[in-house]
C-alpha positions, 0 to 999 in steps of 0.5 A: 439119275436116270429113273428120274426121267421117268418121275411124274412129280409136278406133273398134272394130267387129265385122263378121259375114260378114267372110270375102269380099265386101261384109263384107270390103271394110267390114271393110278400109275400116273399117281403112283409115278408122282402126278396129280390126276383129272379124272373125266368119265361118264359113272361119278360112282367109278369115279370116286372108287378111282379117285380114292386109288389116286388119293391113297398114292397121296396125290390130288385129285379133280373128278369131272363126269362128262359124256366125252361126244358133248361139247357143252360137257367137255367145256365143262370138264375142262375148266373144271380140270384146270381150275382143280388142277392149276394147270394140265400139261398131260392129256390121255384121251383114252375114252372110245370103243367099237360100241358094236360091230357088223358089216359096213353095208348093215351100218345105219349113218347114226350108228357110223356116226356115234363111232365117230363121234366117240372116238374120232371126235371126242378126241378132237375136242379135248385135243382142241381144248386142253391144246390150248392150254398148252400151247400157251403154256408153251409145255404138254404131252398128249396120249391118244388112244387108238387102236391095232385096227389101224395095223391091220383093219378087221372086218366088221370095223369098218367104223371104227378102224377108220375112226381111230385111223383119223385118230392116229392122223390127226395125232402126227398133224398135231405133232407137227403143228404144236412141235414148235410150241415144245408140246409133244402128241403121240398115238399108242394101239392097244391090242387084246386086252382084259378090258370091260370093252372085251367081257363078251369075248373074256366070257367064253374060254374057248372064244378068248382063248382063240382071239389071242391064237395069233398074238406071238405073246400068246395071252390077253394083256393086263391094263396095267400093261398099258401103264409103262408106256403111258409113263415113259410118253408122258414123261421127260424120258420121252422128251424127244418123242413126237407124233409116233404111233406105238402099238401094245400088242403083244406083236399081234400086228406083226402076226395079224396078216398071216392068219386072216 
């Protein structure tokens, strides 16, 4: 009785940067915990290779390829997602990344702006649209995807640190806002994890070894790790459970201000 809290059966959810990753392996495991899945990333070739994982869970599935900082594909993604679907009552916005890093005084506005626009405001737009939708639903769960930099900032993201940090305060804002309607928004912030995001650190032994020195956990984590959680905040396990922020990251925001 107690596991079937955690059931996704009935549940429809769109997953944006589905394509590889800490996307497609909630994507997968949302199909594995019974959920029809919307896939949303900018490769149709990644996401055909993801949606034939979704449907060997014998799930449906809707593709939608979207370049998630274009409000014009976003409105498409979206109808697409829902007219596919028949409705959407899970959204993970996990599309984003540091794109680059360097120094704030370095930083030119376009390059400030892009990061903004991929992780803060993309966020935004599929949170307007799909909340929506929930709202007059009356039901929903929204994931956002942010970041251990808004624990404990790094330098050189500068950027992007105070992207997902607008992420995060936007998350708890929406919480409060959409409660009423029984639709519920929660943040997680992934740590070091064997991502494509990650490759030029995963490609040196020694730099990847020395990235998770002060991770208490002591390794990189597996996307497939990200999935319990994005199961439980989605599910009816987490019925009470609204503008919370969790980090997954092996402690490392624990650790974080003693060796920096």
């Amino acid at each position: 009785m107690v596991l079937e809290m955690f059931s996704l059966e009935g549940k429809r959810a769109l997953v944006t940067g589905a394509s590889r990753g800490i996307g497609e392996a909630i994507a997968v495991g949302y199909a594995k915990a019974g959920a029809d899945v919307a896939l949303v990333a900018r490769s149709a070739e990644d996401l055909d290779r993801v949606a034939d994982r979704v449907r060997s869970e014998g799930r449906s599935v809707v593709t939608a390829v979207c370049d998630v900082t274009d409000d014009a594909q976003i409105d498409r993604a979206v109808a697409s997602c829902i007219d596919g679907l028949g409705f959407i009552d899970v959204l993970v916005n996990n599309a984003g990344g540091p794109v680059f890093n360097a120094p704030l005084i370095d930083f030119r506005d376009d390059g400030f702006r892009r990061i903004v626009e991929l992780n803060l405001l993309s966020t935004a737009r599929f949170c307007q649209r799909v909340g929506a939708h929930m709202v007059e639903r009356r039901n929903g769960s929204v994931l956002n995807n942010a970041s251990v930099t808004v624990l404990h900032p790094n330098g050189t993201q500068a950027a992007y640190g105070a992207a997902k940090a607008g992420v995060v305060n936007m998350t708890q804002a929406l919480a409060q806002e959409w409660g009423p309607s029984g639709v519920r928004v929660n943040a997680f912030s992934p740590g070091f994890v064997r991502t494509h995001i990650n490759r030029k650190l995963l490609a040196s032994d020694e730099a990847s070894a020395t990235a998770v020195e002060p991770v208490p956990l002591g390794r990189w984590a597996d996307p497939e790790e990200m999935v319990g959680l994005a199961i439980f905040l989605a599910s009816d396990a987490s019925s009470y459970v609204t503008g919370a922020h969790i980090a997954a990251d092996g402690g490392l925001s624990l650790a974080w201000p003693h060796v920096f």
